[in-house]
C-alpha positions in Angstrom: -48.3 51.6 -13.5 -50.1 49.2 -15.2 -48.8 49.2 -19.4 -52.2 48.7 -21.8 -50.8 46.8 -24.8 -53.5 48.1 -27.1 -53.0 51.8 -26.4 -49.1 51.0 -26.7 -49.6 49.6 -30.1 -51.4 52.6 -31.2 -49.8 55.6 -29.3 -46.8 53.8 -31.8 -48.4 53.7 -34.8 -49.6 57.3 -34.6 -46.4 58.5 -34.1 -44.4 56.2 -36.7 -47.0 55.6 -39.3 -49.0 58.6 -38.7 -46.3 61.3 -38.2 -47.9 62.4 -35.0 -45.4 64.5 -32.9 -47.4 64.6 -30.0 -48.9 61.4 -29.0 -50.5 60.8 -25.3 -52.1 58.3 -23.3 -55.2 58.6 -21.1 -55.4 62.0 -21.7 -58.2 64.1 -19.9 -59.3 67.5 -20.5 -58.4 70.1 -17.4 -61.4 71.0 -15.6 -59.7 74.6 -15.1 -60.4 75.1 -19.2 -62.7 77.8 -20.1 -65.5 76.9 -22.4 -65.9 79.0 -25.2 -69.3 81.0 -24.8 -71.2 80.8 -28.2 -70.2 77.5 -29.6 -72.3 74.7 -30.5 -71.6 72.0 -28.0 -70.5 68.7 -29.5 -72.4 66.9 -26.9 -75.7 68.6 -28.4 -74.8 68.2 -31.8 -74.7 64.4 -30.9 -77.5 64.7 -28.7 -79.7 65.8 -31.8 -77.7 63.0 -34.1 -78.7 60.5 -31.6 -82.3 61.5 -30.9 -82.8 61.3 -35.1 -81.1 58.4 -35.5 -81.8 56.1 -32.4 -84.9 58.1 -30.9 -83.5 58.2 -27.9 -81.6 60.7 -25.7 -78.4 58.8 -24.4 -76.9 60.9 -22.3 -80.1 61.4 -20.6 -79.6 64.2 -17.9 -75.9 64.4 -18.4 -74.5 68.1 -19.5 -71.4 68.4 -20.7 -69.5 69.8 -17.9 -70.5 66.7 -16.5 -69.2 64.2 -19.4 -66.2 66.1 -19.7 -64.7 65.4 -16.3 -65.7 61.8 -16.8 -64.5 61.5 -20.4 -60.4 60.2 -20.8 -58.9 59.4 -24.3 -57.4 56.6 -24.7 -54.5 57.8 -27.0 -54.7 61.3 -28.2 -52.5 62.3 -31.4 -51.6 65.4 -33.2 -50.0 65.8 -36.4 -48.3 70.0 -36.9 -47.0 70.8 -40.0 -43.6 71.0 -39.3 -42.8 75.2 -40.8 -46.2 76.8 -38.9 -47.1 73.7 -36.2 -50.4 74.3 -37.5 -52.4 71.2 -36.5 -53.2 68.8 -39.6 -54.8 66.2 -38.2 -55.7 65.1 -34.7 -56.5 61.5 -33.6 -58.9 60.2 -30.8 -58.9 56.7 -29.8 -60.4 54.7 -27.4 -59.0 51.0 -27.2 -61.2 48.0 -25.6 -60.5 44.3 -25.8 -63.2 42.0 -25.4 -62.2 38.2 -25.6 -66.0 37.1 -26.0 -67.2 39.8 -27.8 -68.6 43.1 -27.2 -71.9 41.4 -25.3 -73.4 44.8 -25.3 -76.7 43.5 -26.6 -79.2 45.1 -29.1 -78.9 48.3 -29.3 -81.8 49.2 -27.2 -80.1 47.0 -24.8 -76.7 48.9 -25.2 -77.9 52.6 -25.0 -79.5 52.4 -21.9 
């Protein structure tokens, strides 16, 4: 198994700085969840944020079933307060290193 340093570095400082007592990596949602019937989907809340802000639909034809088994988080963190383990605070981050810069292009370029 192959060790990313940048997901290393911040699985760490989500649990020492961050007081996360559950910290993962490369977590992926279970496609045996049930989806929650009468929720907006955060896919189509984006969708609409995009649309306004880009004019443009980037996920195209994608649904969300779809996205979801795709998706992985990097390093997932979640912070309980310690007498209820409510959750306080939950972190999602995806770590990329690019030596040259991101070379994605315009963002026309990038979106499509």
């Amino acid at each position: 198994m192959k060790i990313e340093v940048g997901e290393s570095l911040m699985r760490s400082w989500l649990r020492h700085v961050e007081g996360c007592q559950i910290a993962e990596l490369n977590w992926k949602p279970s496609s045996s969840w049930p989806v929650l019937d009468g929720t907006p989907s955060l896919m189509d809340v984006a969708r609409k944020h995009f649309k306004k802000e880009l004019g443009d639909d980037i996920f195209k034809e994608q649904t969300a079933p779809q996205l979801l088994k795709q998706a992985e988080i990097d390093v997932l963190g979640i912070r309980l307060d310690p007498p209820n383990g409510r959750i306080l605070k939950i972190y999602c981050v995806d770590v990329a290193f690019h030596q040259n810069g991101l070379g994605y292009g315009d963002v026309a370029e990038t979106r499509l």
